[in-house]
Structures are given as structure tokens and as C-alpha cells.
Backbone atoms as SQL, in Angstrom:
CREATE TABLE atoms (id INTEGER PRIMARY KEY, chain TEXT, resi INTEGER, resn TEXT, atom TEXT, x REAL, y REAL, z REAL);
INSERT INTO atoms VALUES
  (1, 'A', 1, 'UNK', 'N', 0.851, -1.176, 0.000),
  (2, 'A', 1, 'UNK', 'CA', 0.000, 0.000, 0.000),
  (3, 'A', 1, 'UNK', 'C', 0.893, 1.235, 0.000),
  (4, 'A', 2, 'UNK', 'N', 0.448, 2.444, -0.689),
  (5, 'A', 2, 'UNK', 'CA', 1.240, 3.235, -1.335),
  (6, 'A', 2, 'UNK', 'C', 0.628, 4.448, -0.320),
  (7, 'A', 3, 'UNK', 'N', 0.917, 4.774, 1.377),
  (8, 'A', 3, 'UNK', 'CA', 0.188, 5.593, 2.460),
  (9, 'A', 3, 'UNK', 'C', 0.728, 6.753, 2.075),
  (10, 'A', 4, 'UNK', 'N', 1.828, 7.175, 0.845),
  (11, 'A', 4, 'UNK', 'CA', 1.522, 9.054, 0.336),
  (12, 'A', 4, 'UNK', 'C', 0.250, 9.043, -0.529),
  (13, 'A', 5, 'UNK', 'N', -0.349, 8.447, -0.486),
  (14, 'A', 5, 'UNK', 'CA', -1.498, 8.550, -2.019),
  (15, 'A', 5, 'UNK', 'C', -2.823, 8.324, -0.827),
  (16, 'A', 6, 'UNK', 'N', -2.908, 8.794, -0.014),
  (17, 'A', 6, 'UNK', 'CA', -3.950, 8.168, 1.228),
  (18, 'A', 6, 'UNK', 'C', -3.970, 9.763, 2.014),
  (19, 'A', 7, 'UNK', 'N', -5.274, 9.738, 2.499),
  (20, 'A', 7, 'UNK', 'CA', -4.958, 11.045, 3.378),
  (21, 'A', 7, 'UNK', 'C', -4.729, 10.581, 4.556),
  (22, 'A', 8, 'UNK', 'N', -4.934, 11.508, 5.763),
  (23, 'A', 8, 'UNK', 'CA', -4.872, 11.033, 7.142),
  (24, 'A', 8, 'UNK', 'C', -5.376, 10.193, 7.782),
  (25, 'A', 9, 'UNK', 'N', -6.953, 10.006, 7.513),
  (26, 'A', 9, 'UNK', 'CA', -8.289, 10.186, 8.184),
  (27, 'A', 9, 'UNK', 'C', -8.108, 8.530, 7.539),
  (28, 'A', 10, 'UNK', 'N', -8.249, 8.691, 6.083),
  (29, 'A', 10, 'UNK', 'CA', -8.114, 6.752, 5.643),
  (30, 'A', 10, 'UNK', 'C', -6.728, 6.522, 6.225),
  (31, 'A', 11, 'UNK', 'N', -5.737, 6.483, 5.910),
  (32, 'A', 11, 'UNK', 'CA', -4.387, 6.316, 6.569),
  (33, 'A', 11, 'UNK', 'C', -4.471, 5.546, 8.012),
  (34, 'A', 12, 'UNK', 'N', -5.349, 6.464, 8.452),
  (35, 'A', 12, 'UNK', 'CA', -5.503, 5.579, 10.265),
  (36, 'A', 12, 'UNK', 'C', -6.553, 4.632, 9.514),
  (37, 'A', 13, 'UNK', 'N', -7.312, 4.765, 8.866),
  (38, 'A', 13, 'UNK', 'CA', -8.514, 3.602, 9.064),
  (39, 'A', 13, 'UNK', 'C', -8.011, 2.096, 8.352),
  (40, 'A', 14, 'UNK', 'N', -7.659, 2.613, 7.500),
  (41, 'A', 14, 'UNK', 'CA', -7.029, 1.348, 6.622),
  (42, 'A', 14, 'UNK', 'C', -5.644, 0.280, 7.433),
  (43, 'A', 15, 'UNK', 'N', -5.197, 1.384, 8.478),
  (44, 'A', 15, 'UNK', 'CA', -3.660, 0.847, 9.356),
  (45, 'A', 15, 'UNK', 'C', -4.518, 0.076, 10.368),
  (46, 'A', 16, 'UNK', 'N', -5.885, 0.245, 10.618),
  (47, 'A', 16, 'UNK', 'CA', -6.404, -0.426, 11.436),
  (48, 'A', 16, 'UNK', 'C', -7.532, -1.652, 11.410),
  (49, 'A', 17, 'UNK', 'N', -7.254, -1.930, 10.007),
  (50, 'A', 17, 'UNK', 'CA', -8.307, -3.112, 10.080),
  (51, 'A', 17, 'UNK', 'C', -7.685, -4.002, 9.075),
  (52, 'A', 18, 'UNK', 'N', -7.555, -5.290, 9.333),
  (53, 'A', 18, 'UNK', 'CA', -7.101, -6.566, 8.371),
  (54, 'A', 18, 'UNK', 'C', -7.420, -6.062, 6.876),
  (55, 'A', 19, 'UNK', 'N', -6.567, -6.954, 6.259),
  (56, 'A', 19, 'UNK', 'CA', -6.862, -6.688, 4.955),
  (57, 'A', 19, 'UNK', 'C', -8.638, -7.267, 4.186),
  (58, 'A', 20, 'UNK', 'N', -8.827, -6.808, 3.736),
  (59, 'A', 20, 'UNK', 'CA', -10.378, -7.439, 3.357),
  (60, 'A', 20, 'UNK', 'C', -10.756, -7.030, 2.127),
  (61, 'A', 21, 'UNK', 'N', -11.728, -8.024, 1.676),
  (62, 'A', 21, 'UNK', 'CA', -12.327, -7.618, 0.586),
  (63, 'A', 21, 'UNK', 'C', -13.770, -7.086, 0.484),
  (64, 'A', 22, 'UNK', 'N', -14.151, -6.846, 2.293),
  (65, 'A', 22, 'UNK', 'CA', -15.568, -6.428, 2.113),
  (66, 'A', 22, 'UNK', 'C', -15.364, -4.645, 1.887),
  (67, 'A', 23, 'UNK', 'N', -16.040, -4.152, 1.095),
  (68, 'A', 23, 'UNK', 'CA', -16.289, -2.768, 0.587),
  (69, 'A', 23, 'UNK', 'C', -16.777, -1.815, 1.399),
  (70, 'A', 24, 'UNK', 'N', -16.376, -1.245, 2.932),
  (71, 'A', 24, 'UNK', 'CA', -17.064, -0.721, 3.357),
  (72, 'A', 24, 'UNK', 'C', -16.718, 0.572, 4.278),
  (73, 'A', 25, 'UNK', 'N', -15.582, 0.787, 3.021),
  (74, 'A', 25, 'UNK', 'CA', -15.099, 2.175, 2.714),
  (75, 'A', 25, 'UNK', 'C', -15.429, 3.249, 2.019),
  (76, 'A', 26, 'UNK', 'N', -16.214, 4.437, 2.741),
  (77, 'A', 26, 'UNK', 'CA', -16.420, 5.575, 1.602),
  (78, 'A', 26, 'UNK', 'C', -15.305, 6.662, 0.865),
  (79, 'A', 27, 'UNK', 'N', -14.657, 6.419, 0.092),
  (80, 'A', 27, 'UNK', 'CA', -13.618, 7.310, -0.344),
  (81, 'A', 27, 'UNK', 'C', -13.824, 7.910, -1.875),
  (82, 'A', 28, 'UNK', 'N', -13.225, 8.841, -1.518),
  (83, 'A', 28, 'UNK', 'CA', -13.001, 9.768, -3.130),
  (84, 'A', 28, 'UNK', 'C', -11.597, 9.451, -3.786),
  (85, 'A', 29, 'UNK', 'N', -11.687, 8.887, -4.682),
  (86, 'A', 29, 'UNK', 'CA', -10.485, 8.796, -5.745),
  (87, 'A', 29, 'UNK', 'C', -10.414, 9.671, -6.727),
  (88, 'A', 30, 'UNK', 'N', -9.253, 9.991, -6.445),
  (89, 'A', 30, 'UNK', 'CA', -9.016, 11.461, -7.359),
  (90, 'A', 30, 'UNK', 'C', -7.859, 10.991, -8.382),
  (91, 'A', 31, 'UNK', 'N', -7.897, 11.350, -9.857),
  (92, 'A', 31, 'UNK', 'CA', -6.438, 10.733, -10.779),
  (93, 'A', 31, 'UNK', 'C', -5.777, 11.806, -11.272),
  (94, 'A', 32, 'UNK', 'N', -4.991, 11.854, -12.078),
  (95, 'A', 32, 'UNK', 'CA', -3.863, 13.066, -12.823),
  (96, 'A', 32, 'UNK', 'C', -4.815, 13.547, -13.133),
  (97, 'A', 33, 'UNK', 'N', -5.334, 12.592, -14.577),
  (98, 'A', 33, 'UNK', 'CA', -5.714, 12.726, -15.317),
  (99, 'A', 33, 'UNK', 'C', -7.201, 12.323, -15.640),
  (100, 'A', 34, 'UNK', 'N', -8.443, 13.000, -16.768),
  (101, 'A', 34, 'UNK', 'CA', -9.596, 12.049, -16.812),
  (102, 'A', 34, 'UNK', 'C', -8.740, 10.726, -17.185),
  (103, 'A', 35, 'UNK', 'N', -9.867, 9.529, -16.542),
  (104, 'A', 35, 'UNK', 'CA', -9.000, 7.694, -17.229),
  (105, 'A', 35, 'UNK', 'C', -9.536, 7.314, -18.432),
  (106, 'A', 36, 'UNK', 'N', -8.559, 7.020, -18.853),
  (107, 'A', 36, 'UNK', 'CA', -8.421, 6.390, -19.987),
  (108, 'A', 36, 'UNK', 'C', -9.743, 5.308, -20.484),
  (109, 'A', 37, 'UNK', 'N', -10.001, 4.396, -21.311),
  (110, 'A', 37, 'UNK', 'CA', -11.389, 3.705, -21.264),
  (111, 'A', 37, 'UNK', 'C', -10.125, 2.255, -20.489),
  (112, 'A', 38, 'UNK', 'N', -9.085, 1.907, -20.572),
  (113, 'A', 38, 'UNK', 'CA', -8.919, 0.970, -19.692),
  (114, 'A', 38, 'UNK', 'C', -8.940, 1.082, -17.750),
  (115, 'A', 39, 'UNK', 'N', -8.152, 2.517, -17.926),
  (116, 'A', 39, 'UNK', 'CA', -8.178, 2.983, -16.230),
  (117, 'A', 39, 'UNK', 'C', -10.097, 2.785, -15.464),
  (118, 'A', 40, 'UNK', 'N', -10.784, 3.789, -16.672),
  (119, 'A', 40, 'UNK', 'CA', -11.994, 3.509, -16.371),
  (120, 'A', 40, 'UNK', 'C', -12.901, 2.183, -15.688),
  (121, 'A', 41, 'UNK', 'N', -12.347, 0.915, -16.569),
  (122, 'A', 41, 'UNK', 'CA', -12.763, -0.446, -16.531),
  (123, 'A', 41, 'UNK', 'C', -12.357, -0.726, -15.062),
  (124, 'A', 42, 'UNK', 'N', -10.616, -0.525, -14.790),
  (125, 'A', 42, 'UNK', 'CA', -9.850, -0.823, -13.238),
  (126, 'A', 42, 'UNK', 'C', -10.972, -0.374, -12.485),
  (127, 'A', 43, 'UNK', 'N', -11.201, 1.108, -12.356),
  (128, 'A', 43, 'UNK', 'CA', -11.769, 1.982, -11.277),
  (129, 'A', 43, 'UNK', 'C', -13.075, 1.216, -10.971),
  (130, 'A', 44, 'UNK', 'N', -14.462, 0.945, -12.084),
  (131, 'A', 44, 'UNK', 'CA', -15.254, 0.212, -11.940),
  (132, 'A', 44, 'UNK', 'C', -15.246, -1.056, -11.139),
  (133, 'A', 45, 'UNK', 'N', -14.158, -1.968, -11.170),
  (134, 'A', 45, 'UNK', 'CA', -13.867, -3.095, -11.347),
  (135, 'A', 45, 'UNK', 'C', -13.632, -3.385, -9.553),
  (136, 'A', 46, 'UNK', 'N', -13.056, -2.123, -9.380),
  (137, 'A', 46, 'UNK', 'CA', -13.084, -2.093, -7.430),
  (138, 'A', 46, 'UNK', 'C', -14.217, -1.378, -6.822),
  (139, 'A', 47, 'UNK', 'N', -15.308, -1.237, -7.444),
  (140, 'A', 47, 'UNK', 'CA', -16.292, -0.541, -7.003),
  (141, 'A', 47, 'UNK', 'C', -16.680, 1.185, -7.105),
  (142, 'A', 48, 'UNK', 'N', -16.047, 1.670, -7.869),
  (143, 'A', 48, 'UNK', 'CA', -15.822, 2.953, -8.127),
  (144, 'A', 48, 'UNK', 'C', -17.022, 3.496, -9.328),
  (145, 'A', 49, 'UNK', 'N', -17.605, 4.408, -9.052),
  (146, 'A', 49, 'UNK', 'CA', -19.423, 4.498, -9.572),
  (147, 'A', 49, 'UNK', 'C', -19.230, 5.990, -9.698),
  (148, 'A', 50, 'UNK', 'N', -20.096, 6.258, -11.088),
  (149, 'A', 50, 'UNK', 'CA', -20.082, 7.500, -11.966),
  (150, 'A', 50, 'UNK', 'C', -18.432, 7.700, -13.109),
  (151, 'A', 51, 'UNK', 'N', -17.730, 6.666, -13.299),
  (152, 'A', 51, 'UNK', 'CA', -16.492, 6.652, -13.644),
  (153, 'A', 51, 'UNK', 'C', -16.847, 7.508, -15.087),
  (154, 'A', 52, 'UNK', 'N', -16.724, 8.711, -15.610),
  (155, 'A', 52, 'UNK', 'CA', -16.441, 9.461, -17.310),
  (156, 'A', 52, 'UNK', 'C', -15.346, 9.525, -17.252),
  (157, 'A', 53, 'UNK', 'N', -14.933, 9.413, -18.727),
  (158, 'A', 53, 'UNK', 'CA', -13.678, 10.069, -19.403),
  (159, 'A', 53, 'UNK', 'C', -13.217, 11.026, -19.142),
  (160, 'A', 54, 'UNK', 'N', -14.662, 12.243, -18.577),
  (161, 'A', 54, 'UNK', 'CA', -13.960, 13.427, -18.485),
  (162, 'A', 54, 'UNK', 'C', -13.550, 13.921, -17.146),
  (163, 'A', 55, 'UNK', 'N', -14.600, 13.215, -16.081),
  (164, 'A', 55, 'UNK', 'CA', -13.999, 13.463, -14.750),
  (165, 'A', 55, 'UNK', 'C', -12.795, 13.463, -14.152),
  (166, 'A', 56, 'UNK', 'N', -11.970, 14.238, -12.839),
  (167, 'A', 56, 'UNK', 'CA', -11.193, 13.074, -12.210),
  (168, 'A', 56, 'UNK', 'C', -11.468, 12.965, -10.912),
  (169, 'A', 57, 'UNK', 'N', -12.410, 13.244, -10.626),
  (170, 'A', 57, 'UNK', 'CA', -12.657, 12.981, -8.871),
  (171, 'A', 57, 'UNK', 'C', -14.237, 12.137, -9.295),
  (172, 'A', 58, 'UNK', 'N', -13.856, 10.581, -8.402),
  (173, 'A', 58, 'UNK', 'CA', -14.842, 9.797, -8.158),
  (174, 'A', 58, 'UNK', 'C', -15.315, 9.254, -6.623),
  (175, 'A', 59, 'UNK', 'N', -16.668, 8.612, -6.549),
  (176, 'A', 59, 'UNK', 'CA', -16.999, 8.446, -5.491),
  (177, 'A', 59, 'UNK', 'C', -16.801, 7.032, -5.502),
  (178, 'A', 60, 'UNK', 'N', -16.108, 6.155, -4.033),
  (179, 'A', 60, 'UNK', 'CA', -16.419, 4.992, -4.144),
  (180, 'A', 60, 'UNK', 'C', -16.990, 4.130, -2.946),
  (181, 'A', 61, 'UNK', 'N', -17.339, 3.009, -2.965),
  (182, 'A', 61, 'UNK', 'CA', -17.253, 2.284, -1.448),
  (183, 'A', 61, 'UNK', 'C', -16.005, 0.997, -1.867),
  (184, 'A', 62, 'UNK', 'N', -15.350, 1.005, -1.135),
  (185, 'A', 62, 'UNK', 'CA', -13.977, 0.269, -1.414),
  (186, 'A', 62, 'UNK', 'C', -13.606, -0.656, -0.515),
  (187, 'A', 63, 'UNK', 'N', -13.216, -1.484, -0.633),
  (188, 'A', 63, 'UNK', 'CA', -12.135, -2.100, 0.461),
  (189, 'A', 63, 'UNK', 'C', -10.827, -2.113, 0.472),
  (190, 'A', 64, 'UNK', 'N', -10.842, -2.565, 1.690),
  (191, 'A', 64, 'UNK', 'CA', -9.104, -2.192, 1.950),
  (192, 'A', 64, 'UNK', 'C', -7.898, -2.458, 1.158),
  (193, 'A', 65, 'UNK', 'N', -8.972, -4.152, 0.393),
  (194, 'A', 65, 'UNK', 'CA', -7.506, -4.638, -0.734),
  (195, 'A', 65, 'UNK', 'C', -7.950, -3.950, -1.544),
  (196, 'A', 66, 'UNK', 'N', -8.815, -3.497, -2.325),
  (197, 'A', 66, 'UNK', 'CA', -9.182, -2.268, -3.310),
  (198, 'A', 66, 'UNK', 'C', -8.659, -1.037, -3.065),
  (199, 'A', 67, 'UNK', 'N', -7.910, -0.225, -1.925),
  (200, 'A', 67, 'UNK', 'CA', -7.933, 0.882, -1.346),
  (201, 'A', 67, 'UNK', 'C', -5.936, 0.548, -1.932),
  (202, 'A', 68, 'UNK', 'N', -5.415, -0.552, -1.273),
  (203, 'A', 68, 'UNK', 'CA', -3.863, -0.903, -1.828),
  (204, 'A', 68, 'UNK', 'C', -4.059, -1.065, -2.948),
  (205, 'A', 69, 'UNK', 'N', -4.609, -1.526, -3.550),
  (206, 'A', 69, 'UNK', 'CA', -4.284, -1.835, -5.040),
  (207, 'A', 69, 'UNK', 'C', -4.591, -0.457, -5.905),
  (208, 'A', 70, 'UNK', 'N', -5.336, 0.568, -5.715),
  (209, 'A', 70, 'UNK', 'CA', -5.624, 1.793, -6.190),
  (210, 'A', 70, 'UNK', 'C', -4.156, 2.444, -5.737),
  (211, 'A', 71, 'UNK', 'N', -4.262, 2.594, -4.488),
  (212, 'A', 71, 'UNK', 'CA', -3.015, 3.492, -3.865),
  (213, 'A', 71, 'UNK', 'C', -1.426, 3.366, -4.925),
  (214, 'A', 72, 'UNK', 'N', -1.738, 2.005, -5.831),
  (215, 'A', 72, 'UNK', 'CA', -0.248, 1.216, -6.172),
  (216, 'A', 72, 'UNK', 'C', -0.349, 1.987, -7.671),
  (217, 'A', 73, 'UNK', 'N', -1.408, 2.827, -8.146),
  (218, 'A', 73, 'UNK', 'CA', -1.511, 2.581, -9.608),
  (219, 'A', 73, 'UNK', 'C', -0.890, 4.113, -9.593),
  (220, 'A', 74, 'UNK', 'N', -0.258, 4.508, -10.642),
  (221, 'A', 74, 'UNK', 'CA', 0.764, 5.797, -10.716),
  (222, 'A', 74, 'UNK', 'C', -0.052, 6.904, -11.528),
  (223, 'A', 75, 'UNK', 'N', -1.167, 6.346, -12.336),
  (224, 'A', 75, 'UNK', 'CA', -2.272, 7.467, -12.600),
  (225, 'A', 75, 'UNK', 'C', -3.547, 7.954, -11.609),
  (226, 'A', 76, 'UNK', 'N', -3.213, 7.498, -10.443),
  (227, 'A', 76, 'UNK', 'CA', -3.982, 7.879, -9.228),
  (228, 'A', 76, 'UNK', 'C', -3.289, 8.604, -8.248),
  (229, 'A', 77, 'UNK', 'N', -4.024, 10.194, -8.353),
  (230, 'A', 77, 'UNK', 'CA', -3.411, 10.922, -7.475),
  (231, 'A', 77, 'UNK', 'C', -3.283, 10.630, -5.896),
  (232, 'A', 78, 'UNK', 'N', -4.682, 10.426, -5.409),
  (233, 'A', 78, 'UNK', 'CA', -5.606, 10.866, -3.900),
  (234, 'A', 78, 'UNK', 'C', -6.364, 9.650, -4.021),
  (235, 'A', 79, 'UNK', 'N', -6.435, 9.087, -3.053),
  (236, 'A', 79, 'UNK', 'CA', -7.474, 8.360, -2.035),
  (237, 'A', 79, 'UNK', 'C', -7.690, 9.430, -1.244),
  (238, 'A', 80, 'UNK', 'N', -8.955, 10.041, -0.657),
  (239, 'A', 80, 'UNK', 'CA', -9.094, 10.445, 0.905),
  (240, 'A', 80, 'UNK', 'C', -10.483, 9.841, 1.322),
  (241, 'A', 81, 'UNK', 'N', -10.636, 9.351, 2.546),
  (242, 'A', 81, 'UNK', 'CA', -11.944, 9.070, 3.284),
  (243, 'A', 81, 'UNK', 'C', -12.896, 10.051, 3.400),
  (244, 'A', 82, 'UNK', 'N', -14.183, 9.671, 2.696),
  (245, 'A', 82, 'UNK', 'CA', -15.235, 10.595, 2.658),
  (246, 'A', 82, 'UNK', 'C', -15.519, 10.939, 3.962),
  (247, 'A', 83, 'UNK', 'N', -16.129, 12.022, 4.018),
  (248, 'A', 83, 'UNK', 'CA', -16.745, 12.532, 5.542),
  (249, 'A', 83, 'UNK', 'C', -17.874, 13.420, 5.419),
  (250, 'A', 84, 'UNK', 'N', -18.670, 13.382, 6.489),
  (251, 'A', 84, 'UNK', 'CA', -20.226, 13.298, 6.481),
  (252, 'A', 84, 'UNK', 'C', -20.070, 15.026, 6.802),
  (253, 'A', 85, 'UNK', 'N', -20.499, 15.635, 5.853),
  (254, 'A', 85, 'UNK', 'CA', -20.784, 16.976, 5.844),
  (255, 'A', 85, 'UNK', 'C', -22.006, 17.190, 6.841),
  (256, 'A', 86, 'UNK', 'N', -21.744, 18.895, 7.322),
  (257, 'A', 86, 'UNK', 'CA', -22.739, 19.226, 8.244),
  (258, 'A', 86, 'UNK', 'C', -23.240, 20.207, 7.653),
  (259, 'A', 87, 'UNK', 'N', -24.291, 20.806, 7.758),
  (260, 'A', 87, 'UNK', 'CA', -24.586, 22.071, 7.036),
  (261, 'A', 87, 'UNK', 'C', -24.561, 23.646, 8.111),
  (262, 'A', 88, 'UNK', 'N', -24.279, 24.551, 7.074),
  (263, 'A', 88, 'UNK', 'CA', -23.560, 25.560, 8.313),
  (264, 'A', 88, 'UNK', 'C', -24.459, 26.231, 8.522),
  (265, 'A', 89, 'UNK', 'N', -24.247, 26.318, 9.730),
  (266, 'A', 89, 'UNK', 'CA', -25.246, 28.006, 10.443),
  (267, 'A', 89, 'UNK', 'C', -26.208, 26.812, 11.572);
């Protein structure tokens, strides 16, 4: 697992739970670049939903071996752990 490509918040979460394949991680994957139609297929392929050509910030629910194996790929900027917005005032 590649923990510069991880923010803080996943960083602790991911250091703290076995490796797994259950998905029940909310994170944003962010890439250089929009992906390619093969990068596209990867991103899908670990659970990653709304994937365009033209985007580069996606939403996913992931797991942890999905979370290393993203972290490893060199056209992926950012993993960070989603977090539950509050509304202000």
C-alpha cells in the first residue's frame, strides 16, 4: 500500500483493520488525469461508480484490498476518506 497517495483520516482507518475484501469504505479517488477507457474499466472493477472520461474525482465504497491496489496505480493521485458533511449556520 502506497500511504503518500492516502490522506490522514483513511491512513488511520485502513492501518487499522485486516486486509479485506468487504467494501465498506467511503472514499473519493481522485487521478492526474480524466482515465483512460482501460483505467476507467480498473476503477469500476473495485467498485468505483459514476467513472467518465472526463472526470477526475470519483466516489467509491472500497475495500481495503481495493484501497492498496488503487493506492499502487501511478495514474492515481488521492485516495481520501469521505466525511459526512454538516450544514452551516
Amino acid at each position: 500500500m502506497n500511504y503518500r497517495k492516502l490522506d490522514a483520516a483513511l491512513s488511520s482507518v485502513v492501518s487499522d483493520q485486516p486486509v479485506s475484501d468487504e467494501p465498506n469504505l467511503e472514499v473519493s479517488v481522485r487521478t492526474l488525469s480524466p482515465p483512460d477507457e482501460e483505467q476507467q474499466k480498473e476503477l469500476e472493477s473495485h467498485g468505483v461508480y459514476g467513472v467518465s472520461p472526463r472526470g477526475r474525482i470519483f466516489s467509491a465504497r472500497l475495500s481495503t484490498r481495493a484501497v492498496s491496489s488503487l493506492s499502487e496505480k501511478p495514474w492515481v493521485r488521492l485516495l481520501e476518506l469521505a466525511q459526512e458533511l454538516k450544514p452551516l449556520g
